[in-house]
C-alpha positions in Angstrom: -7.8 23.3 -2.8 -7.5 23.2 0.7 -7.1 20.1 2.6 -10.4 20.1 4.3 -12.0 19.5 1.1 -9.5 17.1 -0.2 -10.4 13.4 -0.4 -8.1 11.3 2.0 -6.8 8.0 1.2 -5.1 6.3 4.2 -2.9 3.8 2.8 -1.0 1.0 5.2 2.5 -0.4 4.4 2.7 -3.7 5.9 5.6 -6.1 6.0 8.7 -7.6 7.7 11.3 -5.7 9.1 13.8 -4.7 7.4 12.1 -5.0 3.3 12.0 -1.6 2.4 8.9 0.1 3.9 10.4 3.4 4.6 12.5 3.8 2.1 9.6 3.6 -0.6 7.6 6.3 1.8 10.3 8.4 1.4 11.6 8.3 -1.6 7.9 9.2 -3.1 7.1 11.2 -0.3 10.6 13.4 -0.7 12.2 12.0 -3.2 15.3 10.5 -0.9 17.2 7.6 -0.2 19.0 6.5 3.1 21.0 3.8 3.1 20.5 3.1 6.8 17.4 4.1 8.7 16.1 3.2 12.2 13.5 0.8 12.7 10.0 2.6 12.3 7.3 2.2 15.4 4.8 4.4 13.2 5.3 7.0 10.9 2.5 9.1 8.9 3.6 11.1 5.8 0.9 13.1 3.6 1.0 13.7 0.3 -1.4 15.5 -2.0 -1.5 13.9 -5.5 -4.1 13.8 -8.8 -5.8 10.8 -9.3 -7.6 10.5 -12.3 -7.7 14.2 -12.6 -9.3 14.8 -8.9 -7.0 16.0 -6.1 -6.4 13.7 -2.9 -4.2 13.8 -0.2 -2.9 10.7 0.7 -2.3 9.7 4.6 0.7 7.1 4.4 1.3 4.8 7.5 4.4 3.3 7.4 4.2 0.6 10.0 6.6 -1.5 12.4 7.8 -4.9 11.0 9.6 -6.2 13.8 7.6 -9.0 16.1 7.1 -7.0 19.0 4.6 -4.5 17.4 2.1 -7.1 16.0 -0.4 -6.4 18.3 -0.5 -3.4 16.7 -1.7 -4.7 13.4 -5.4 -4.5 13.7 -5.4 -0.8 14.7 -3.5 0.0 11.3 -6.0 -2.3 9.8 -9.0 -0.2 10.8 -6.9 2.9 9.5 -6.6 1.8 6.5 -8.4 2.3 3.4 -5.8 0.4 1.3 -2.7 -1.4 1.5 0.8 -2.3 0.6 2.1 -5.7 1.3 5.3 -5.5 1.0 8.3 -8.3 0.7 12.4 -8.4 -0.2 12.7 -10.1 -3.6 16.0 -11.2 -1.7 14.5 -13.0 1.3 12.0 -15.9 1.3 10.9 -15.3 5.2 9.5 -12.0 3.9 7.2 -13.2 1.2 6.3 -16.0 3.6 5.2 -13.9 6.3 3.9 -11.1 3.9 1.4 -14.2 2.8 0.1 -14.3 6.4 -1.0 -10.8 5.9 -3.6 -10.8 3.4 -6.1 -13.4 5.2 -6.1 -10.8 8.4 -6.9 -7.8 6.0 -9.8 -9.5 4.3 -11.1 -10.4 7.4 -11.2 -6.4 9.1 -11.7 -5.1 5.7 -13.6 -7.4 3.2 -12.9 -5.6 0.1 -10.2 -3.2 0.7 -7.8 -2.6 -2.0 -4.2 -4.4 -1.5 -1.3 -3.9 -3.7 1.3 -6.6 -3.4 4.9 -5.3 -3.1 8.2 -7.3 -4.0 10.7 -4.9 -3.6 14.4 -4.5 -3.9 14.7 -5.1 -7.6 18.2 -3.6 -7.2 19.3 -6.8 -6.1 18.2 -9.2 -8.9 21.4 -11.0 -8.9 20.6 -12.0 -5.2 16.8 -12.5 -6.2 15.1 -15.9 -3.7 11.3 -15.1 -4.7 10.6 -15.4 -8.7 8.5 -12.6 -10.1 6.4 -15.1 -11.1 5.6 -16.4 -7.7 4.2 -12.8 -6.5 2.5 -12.8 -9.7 0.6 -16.1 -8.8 0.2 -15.0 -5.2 -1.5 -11.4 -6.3 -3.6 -13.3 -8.8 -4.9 -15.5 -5.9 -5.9 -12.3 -4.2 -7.1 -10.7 -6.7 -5.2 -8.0 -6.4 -2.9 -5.8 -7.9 1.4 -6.6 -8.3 4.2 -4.9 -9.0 8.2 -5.1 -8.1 9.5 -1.9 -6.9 13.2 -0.6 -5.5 13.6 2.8 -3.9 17.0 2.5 -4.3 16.6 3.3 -8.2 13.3 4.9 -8.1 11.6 1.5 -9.5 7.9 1.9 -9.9 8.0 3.9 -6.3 5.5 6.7 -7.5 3.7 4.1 -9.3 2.8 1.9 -7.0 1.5 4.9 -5.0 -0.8 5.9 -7.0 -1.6 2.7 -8.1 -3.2 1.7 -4.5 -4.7 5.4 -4.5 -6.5 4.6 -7.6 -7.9 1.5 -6.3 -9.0 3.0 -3.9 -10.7 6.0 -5.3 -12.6 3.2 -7.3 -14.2 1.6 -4.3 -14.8 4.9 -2.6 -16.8 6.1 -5.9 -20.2 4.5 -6.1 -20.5 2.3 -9.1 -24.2 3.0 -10.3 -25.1 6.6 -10.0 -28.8 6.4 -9.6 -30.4 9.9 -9.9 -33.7 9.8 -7.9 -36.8 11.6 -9.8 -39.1 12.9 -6.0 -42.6 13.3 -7.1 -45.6 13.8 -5.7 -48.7 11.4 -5.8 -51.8 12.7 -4.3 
């Protein structure tokens, strides 16, 4: 299928510097992990997927989580049709300021899917925020949860197509009203 006629999902990866956003994107987009990367501005990666049996392409912005690119934040906002929030299982500061997010989301975009990330699962002996406590967190949201670790290929692809299917779900209209046109004269 070509990509013009291709459903496109923008999803947003928000979070602190430094907990993992680019290695997820990578390792689903290509399936690698780098022990050391730069700190990301912007990136966009596309992927085309199957959800629930219908092709998409999904437009991934992996975002800047350093302080000086916050007034960024309302741009990829607007982009975005869904998001990951995403936090270090390792570092409280990150699940703290990942907390911060959520309000600013649901005020731009009311019901917009958000997928709540604690990542780094690889590190469970070093392990500051309980699974429990996202658990809570995501419930309070009403949103979806899930700990991830690109390192070991943890529920990367899933979470993916997790917030893809979520999405999907609120870009599908719910009551499929067929319309009988007649004419009264």
């Amino acid at each position: 299928m070509e990509n013009d006629q291709l459903n496109h999902y923008k999803l947003v990866i928000l979070g602190s510097g430094s907990v993992g956003k680019s290695a997820l994107v990578l390792r689903y987009v290509c399936d690698e992990f780098l022990e050391e990367h730069d700190p990301t501005i912007e990136d966009t990666y596309r992927k085309e997927v199957t959800i629930q049996n219908e092709p998409v392409m999904l437009d991934i912005l992996d975002t800047a989580g350093q302080e000086e690119f916050r007034s960024m934040m309302d741009a990829w906002i607007n982009a975005g049709d869904g998001f990951l929030l995403v936090y270090d299982i390792t570092q409280q500061s990150t699940f703290d300021e990942i907390i911060l997010k959520e309000p600013i989301i649901r005020r731009v975009k009311k019901d917009a899917p958000i997928l709540l990330v604690g990542n780094k699962v690889d590190l469970e002996r070093n392990r500051a925020i309980a699974k429990s406590e996202g658990e809570s967190t995501a419930q309070s949201w009403n949103c979806d949860f899930m700990e991830t670790s690109a390192k070991d290929q943890t529920n990367c692809e899933r979470a993916f197509t997790t917030l893809a299917a979520r999405i999907k779900e609120t870009k599908t209209p719910k009551n499929k009203t067929s319309w009988k046109l007649c004419c009264v004269i």
